[in-house]
C-alpha positions as CSV (number, residue, x, y, z in Angstrom):
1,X,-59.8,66.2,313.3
2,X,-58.1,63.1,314.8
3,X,-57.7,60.0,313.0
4,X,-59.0,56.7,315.0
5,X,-56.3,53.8,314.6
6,X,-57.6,52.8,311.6
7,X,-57.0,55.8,309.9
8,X,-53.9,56.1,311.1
9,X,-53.2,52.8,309.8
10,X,-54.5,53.4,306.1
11,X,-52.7,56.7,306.0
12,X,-49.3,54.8,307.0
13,X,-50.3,52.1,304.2
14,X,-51.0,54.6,301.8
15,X,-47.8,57.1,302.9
16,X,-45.9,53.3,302.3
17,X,-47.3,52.6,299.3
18,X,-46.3,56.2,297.8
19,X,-42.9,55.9,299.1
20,X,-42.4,52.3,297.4
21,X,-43.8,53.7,294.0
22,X,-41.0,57.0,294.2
23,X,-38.3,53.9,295.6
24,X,-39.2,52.3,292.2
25,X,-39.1,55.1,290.0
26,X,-35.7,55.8,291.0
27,X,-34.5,52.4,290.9
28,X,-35.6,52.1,287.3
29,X,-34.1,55.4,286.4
30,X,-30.6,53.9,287.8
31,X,-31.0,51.0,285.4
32,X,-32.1,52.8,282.9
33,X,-28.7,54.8,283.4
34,X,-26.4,51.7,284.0
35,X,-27.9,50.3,280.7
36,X,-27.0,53.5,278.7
37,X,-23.6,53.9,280.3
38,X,-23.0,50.3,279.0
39,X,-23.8,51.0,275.2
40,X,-21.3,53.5,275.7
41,X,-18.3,51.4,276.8
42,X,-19.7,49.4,273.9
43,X,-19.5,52.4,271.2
44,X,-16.2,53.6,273.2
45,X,-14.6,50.2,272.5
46,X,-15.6,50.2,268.9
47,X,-13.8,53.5,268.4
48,X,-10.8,51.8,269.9
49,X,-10.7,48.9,267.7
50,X,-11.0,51.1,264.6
51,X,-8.4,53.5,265.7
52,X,-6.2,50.3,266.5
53,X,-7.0,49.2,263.0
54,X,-6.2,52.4,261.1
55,X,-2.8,52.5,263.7
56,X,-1.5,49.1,262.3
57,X,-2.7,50.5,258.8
58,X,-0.2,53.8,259.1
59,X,2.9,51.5,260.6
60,X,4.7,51.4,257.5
61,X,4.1,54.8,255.5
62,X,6.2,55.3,252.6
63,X,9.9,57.7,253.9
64,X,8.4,60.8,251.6
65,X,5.2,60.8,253.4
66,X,7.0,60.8,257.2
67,X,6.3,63.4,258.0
68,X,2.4,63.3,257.4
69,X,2.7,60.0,259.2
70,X,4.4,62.1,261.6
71,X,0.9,64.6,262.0
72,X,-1.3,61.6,261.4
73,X,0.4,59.5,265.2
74,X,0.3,63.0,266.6
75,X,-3.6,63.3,265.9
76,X,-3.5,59.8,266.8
77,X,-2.1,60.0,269.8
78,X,-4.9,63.6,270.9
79,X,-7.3,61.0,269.8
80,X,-6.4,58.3,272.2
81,X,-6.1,61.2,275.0
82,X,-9.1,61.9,274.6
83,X,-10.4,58.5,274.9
84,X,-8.6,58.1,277.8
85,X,-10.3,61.1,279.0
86,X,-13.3,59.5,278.3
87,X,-12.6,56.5,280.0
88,X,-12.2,58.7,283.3
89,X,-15.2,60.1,282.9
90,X,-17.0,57.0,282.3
91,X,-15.1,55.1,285.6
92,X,-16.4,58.4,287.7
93,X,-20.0,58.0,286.4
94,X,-19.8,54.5,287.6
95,X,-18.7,55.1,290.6
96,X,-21.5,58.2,291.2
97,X,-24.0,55.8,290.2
98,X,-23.2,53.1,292.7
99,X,-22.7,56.0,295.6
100,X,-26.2,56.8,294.8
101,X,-27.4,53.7,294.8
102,X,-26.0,53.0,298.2
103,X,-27.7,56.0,299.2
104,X,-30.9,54.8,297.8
105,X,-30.5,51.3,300.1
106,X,-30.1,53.9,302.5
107,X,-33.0,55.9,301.9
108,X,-35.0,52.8,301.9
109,X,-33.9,50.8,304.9
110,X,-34.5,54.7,306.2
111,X,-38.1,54.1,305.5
112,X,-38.7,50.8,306.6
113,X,-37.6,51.9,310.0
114,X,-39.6,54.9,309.9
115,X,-42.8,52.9,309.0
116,X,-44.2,53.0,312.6
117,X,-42.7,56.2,313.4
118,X,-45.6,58.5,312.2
119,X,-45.0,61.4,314.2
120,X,-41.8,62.5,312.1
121,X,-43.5,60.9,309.1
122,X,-43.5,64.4,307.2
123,X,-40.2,65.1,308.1
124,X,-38.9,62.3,306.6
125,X,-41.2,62.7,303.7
126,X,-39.6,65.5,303.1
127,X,-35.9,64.5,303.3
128,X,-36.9,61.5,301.0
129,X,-38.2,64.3,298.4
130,X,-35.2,66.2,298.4
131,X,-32.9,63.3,297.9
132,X,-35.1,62.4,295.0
133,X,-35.0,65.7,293.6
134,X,-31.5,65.5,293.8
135,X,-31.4,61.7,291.9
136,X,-33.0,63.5,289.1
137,X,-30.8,66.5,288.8
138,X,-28.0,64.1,288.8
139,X,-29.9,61.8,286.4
140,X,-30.3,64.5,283.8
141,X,-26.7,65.5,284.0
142,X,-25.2,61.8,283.6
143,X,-27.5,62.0,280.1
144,X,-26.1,65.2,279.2
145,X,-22.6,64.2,279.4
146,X,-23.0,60.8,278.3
147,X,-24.5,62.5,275.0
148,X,-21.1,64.5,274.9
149,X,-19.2,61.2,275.1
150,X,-20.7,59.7,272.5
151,X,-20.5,62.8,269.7
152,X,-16.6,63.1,271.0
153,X,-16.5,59.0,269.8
154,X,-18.4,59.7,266.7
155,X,-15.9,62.5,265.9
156,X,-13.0,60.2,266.5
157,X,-14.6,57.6,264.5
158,X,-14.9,60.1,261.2
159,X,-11.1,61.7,261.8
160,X,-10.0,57.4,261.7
161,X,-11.9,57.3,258.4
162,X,-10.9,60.2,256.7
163,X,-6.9,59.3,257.9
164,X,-7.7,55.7,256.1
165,X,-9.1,57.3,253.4
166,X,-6.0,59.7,252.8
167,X,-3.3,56.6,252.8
168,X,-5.4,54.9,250.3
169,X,-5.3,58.3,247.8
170,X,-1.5,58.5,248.6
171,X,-1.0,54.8,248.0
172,X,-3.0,55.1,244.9
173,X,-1.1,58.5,243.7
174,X,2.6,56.3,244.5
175,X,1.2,52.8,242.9
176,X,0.6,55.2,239.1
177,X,3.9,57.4,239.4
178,X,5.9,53.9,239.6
179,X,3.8,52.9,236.9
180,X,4.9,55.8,234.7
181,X,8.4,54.7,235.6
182,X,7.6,51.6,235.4
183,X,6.8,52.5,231.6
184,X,9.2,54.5,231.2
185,X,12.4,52.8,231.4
186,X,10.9,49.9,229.6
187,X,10.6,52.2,226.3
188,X,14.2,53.1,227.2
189,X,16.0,50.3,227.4
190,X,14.1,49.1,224.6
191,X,15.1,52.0,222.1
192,X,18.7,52.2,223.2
193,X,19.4,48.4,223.7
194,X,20.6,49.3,227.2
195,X,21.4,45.6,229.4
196,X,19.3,45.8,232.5
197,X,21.8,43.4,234.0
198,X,23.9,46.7,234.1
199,X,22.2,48.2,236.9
200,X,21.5,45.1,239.0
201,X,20.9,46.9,242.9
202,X,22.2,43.7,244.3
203,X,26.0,44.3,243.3
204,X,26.2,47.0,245.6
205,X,24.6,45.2,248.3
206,X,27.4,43.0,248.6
207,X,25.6,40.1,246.4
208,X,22.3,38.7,245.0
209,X,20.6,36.9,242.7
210,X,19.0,37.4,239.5
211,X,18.7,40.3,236.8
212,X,17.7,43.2,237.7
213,X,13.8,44.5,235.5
214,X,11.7,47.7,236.4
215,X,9.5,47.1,239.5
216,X,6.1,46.4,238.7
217,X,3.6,46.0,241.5
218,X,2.1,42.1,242.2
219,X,0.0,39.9,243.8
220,X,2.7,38.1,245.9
221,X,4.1,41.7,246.9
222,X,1.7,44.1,248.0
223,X,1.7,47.2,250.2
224,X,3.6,49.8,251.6
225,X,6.5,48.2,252.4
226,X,7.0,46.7,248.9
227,X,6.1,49.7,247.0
228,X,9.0,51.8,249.4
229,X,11.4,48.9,248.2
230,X,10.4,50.0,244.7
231,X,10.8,53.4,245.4
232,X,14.7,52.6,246.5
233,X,15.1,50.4,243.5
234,X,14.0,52.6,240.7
235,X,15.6,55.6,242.8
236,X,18.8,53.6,242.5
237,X,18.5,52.9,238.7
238,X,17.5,57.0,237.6
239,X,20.3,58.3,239.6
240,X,22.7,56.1,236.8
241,X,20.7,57.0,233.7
242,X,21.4,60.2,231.8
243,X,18.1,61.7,231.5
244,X,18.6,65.2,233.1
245,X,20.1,67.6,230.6
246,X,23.5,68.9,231.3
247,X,22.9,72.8,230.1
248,X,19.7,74.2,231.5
249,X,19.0,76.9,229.3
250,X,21.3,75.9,226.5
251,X,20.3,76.5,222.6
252,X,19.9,73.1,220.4
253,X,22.6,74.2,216.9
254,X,22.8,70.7,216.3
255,X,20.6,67.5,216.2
256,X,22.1,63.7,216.5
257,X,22.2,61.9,213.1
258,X,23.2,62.9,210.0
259,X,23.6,66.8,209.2
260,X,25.8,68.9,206.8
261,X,29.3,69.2,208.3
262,X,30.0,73.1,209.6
263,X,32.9,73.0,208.0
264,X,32.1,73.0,204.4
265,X,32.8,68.8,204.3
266,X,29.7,68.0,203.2
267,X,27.1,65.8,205.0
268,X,28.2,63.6,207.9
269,X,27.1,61.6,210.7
270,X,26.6,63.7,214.1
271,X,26.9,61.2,217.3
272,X,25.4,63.3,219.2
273,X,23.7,67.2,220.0
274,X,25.5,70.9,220.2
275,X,23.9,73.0,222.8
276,X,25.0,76.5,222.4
277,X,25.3,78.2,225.5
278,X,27.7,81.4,227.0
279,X,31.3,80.7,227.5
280,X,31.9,79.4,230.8
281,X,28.9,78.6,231.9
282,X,28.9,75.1,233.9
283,X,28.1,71.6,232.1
284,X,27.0,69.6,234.9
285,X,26.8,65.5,235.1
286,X,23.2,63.8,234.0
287,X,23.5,61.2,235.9
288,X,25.2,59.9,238.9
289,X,28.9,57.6,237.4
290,X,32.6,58.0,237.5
291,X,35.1,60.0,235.8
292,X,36.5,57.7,232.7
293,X,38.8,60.0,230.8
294,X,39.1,63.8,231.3
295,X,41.5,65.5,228.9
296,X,42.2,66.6,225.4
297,X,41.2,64.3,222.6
298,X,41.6,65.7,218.9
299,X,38.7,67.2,217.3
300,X,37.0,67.1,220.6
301,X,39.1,69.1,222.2
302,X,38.9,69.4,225.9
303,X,36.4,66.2,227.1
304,X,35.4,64.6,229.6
305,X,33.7,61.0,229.8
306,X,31.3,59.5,232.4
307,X,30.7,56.0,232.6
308,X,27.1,55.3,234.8
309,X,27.1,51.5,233.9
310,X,28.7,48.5,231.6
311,X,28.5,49.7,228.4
312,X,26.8,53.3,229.2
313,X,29.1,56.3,229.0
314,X,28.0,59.7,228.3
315,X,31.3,62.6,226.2
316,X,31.3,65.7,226.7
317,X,33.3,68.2,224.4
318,X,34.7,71.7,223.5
319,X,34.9,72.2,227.1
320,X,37.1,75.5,228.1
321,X,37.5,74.0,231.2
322,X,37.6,70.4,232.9
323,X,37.0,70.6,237.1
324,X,37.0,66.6,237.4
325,X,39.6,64.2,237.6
326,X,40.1,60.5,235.8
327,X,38.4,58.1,238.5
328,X,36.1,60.8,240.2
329,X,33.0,59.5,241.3
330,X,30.2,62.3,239.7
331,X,26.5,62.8,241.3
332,X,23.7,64.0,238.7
333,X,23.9,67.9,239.0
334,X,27.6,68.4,239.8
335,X,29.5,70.9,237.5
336,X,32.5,68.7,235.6
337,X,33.7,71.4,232.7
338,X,32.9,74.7,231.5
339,X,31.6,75.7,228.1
340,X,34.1,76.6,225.8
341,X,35.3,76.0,222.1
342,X,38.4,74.1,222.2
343,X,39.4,71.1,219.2
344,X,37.2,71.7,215.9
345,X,34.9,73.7,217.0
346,X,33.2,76.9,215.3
347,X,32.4,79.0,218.7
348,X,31.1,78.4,222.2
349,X,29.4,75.3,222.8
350,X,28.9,71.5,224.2
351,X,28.7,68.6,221.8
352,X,27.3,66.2,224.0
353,X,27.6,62.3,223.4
354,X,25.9,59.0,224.9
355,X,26.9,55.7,224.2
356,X,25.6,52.4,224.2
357,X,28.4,49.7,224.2
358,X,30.2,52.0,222.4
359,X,27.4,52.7,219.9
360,X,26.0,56.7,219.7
361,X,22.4,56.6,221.0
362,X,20.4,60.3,220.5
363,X,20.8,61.5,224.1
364,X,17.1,63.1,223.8
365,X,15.9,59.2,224.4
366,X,17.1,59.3,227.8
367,X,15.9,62.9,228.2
368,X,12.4,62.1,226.8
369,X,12.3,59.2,229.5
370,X,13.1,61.7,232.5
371,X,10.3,63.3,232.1
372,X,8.6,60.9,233.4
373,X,11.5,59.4,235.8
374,X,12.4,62.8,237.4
375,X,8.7,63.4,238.4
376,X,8.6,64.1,242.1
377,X,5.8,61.0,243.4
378,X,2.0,62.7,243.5
């Protein structure tokens, strides 16, 4: 049947009034995608400030944790490729989304023109389906990958927290082990009267001021940085104090006080311990000092004395053999004798001597204190 004008004319207005609804559609699907794709860049900048943040946070990790620091930047740095990544994808989605909605202005300029044209009406129905069809496909796949962006930012979001919350347990673990040492020298140089003006780090810095006292963490000095500059400062002072023992696996014959003399004298002061060990085997340095005197002194026999700091020197005697020299400068753990039985001696063994401004101090004070001192930070 043929349509008269006027049907024509109402089936143009109603074809119009179809295509206008689908234009609209479309257009608030587009808007509806420019809007997400904003939240995202807002969610995506978020992650970046908080990776910034915990980046500043990890600039100044402590020298025995580099080389965590050095995994942390490197998971860092995937995380920041990533984002970068991200931002690519983000730019492109952009860019699709105004390339469609050109084509969309195209598609509707299109149909304006094509208004009076009703003889290719259907064909151009058609096309303007297609292209619509095609809107959606591309619709639903911007969704799916902005929903991949967003659980990649929420990841990177979680591995920034738990790296935060790893420096504050490792901050945590260093601020009590400097406690402990903290603690620790303070009931040793209280028990053996050591000065801690001895051991003043500035002298060998080329000149400071002030006494030196066991760090203790403050209010005015606070974070990693300080607590590293502890680190070095109470590394500094252990390496002078005797509290390593200088036989490992050496046999305790004889306590520092008074004891009866092994020589049938009757009782006597001991100023210091006799560790029994086999002949030969090395007696090594407790702590880091120079060679005072190495040689034969009467009932000591063969000896050798360290001195760490004013007024702390540490004998060792009944050596069968001395391997150090007057003037030698000594690190903790390097061999300076042998065990032997040389002056008054009744067999094999090291009587071993330290001294406070000249005054005997039992050497298991300073050994009791590295307990504490010579733990390794965790």
């Amino acid at each position: 049947m043929r349509l008269n004008g006027r049907g024509r004319a109402l089936a143009g207005a109603l074809l119009l009034t179809v295509l206008v609804a689908a234009a609209t559609f479309a257009a608030t699907t587009i808007l509806g995608l420019r809007a997400e794709l904003e939240r995202l860049a807002g969610e995506r900048a978020a992650a970046v400030r908080a990776e910034a943040a915990v980046r500043r946070a990890w600039q100044s990790e402590v020298e025995a944790l580099r080389t965590e620091l050095t995994t942390a930047r490197r998971q860092r740095d995937e995380a920041r490729a990533r984002l970068a990544r991200t931002r690519a994808q983000v730019r492109e989605l952009a860019a699709e989304v105004r390339r469609l909605q050109t084509a969309l202005a195209a598609a509707e300029a299109r149909r304006k023109e094509l208004a009076g044209q009703v003889a290719v009406l259907a064909r151009d129905n058609r096309r303007l389906a297609e292209r619509m069809v095609a809107l959606r496909t591309a619709r639903d796949e911007a969704a799916r990958q902005l929903k991949g962006l967003r659980w990649r930012a929420e990841r990177a979001e979680a591995r920034a927290q738990a790296l935060e919350a790893q420096q504050k347990r490792a901050l945590a673990a260093l601020e009590t082990w400097l406690g402990r040492r903290r603690e620790a020298l303070a009931r040793l140089f209280a028990e053996t009267g050591l000065d801690p003006d001895a051991f003043d780090p500035a002298e060998a810095a080329g000149g400071r001021g002030g006494p030196w006292l066991p760090p203790r963490p403050g209010a005015a000095d606070e974070g990693l940085e300080a607590l590293l500059r502890w680190v070095v400062e109470t590394e500094d002072l252990v390496r002078r104090l005797p509290v390593a023992m200088p036989l490992i696996r050496a046999r305790l014959t004889s306590p520092f006080g008074n004891r009866r003399d092994p020589f049938g004298r009757g009782r006597g002061f001991h100023a210091g311990i006799d560790l029994a060990d086999r002949r030969g085997t090395p007696v090594r340095a407790p702590a880091a000092g120079r060679v005072r005197f190495a040689g034969r002194r009467g009932a000591y026999g063969l000896m050798v004395e360290l001195e760490h700091a004013d007024g702390l020197i540490t004998r060792f005697a009944h050596l069968g053999r001395i391997q150090v020299k007057p003037g030698q400068r000594v690190r903790r753990g390097d061999a300076i004798g042998r065990v032997g039985s040389s002056g008054r001696s009744t067999g094999p063994h090291l009587h071993y001597e330290v001294r406070v401004d000249g005054r005997p101090v039992d050497p298991f004070t300073f050994v009791e204190a590295g307990r504490d001192l010579l733990l390794p930070p965790g």
